[in-house]
C-alpha positions, -999 to +999 in steps of 0.1 A: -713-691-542-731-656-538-712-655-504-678-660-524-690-630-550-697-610-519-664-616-501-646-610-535-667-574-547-656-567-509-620-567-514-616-549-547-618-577-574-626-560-604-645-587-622-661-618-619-653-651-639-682-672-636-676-706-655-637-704-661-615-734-655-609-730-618-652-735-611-645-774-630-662-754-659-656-789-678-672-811-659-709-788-657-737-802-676-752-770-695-778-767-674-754-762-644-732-738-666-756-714-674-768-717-639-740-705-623-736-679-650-775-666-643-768-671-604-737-647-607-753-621-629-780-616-603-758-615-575-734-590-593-766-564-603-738-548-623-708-532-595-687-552-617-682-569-649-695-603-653-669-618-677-686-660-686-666-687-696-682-701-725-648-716-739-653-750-757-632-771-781-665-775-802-675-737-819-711-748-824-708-753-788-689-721-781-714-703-798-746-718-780-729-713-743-719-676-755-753-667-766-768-677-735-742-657-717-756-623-734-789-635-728-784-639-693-768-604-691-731-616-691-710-585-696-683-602-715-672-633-723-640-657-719-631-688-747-606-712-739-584-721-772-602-753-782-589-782-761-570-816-775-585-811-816-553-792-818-569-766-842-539-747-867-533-710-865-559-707-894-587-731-871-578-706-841-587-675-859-618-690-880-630-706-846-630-669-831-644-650-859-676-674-863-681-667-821-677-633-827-695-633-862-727-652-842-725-634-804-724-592-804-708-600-768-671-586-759-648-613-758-618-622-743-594-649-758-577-675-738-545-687-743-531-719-719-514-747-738-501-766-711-538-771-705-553-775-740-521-788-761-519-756-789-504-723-783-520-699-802-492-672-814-492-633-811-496-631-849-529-650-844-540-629-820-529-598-840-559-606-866-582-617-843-575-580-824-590-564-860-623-583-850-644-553-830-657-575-805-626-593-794-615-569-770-588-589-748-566-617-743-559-639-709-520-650-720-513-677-700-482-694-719-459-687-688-437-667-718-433-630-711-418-628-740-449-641-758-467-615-737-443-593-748-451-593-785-485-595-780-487-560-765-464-547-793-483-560-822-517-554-812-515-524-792-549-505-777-568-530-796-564-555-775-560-556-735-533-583-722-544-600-690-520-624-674-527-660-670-505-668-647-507-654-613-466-650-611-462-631-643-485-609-631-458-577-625-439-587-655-467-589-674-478-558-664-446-542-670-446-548-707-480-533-711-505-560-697-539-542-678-542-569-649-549-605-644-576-634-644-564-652-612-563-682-593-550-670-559-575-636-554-600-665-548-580-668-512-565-630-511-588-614-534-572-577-513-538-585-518-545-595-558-561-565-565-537-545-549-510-557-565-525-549-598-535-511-586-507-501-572-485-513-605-513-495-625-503-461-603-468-463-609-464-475-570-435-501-586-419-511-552-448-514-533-462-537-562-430-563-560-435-556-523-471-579-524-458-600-553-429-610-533-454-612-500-479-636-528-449-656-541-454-686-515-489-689-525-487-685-563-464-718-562-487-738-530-517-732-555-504-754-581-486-786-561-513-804-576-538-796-609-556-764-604-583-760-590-573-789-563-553-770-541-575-735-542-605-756-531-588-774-503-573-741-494-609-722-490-620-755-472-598-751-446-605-713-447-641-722-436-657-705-474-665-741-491-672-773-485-645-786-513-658-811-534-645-815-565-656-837-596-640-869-611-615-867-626-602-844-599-594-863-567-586-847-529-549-834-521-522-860-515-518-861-473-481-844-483-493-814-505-520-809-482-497-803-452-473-785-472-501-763-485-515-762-451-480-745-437-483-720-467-517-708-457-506-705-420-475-684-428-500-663-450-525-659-419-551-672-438-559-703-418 
């Protein structure tokens, strides 16, 4: 892992998402999550931001994991909506504010439905973005047009990152600041650079990568993230991929087909 943080600092990532949904963050006891979390502070020593997923679909348990992200010199935080309770708009924005309310720690929200079964709606995250400490959103609805009027009602308080690795440039070009991604793990170079050179007005050489990235955003999703991102830096020599029950190994037919992806990319 602190070879992976390395590589990654290397190519110009920006930040570091210890704990998210892409490290199985749901299937670590606590002791392993704050592990990796204390593991990736230290090997950070501050060249970047350190942004923990403490994310949790109980906010007694958002709240513990969060406080021992502080603790452990986290420079920010990342919460998941909370997962199959199905919480209202209201539950959303109380489940926030007691986080907030109980950890001085920036935090970003995280919006993915098609993973937790609510979609939590730019009017929500409007009056969450009058809460100091909330300081971002990771939009991952697949709806630029959600994106959209998230940027227009909350403005500079509140920094859109994409959720979705291929709305990244349209995300970006109705105001988003970036992305927290899936395929920089594999092209952490070619991420980043799509991202700067959309931030410096370089708009053609910005589609340029995400057209060059297209491939890949869609062979890192044949199967359940993180399945075929772990497979993928297997056969890139980085991991050993294991993954946790539920999870299960590629299908022999994604595998190849992910396998000719990765070869057309040069990355195997």
């Amino acid at each position: 892992m602190a070879g992976l943080i390395e590589w990654q600092i290397a190519n110009g990532t920006n930040g570091i998402v210890p704990c998210g949904t892409t490290g199985e963050s749901a299937t670590l006891s606590h002791g392993e999550h704050n592990r990796v979390i204390e593991l990736t502070v230290e090997v950070v020593r501050r060249r970047v931001p350190v942004i923990a997923g403490t994310g949790s679909n109980s906010t007694e348990e958002a709240i513990m994991l969060t406080k021992h992200a502080k603790q452990a010199g986290a420079d920010a935080a990342l919460l998941i909506t909370p997962y199959y309770n199905k919480p209202t708009q209201e539950g959303l924005y109380r489940h926030y504010k007691a986080v907030a309310e109980a950890v001085d720690l920036p935090l970003i929200l995280y919006n993915i439905p098609g993973r937790t079964g609510v979609n939590m709606l730019p009017s929500t995250i409007a009056r969450l973005s009058a809460v100091n400490t909330i300081v971002g959103v990771k939009e991952g609805s697949g709806s630029v047009q959600q994106a959209s009027d998230i940027v227009q009602m909350c403005g500079d308080r509140l920094a859109l990152l994409a959720g979705d690795d291929s709305l990244t440039l349209p995300m970006m070009a109705v105001g988003g600041k970036g992305v927290i991604t899936v395929t920089a793990n594999i092209m952490p170079s070619e991420m980043a650079g799509l991202v700067k050179t959309f931030a410096e007005g370089r708009i053609d050489e910005a589609r340029r990568i995400h057209f060059k990235l297209s491939p890949l955003f869609a062979a890192l999703f044949y199967e359940t993230n993180p399945i075929p991102v772990k497979e993928a830096l297997g056969l890139m020599g980085k991991i050993d991929p294991e993954l946790r029950l539920p999870l299960c190994p590629m299908a022999q037919d994604t595998r190849e087909k992910l396998i000719r992806v990765l070869k057309d990319a040069a990355l195997i």
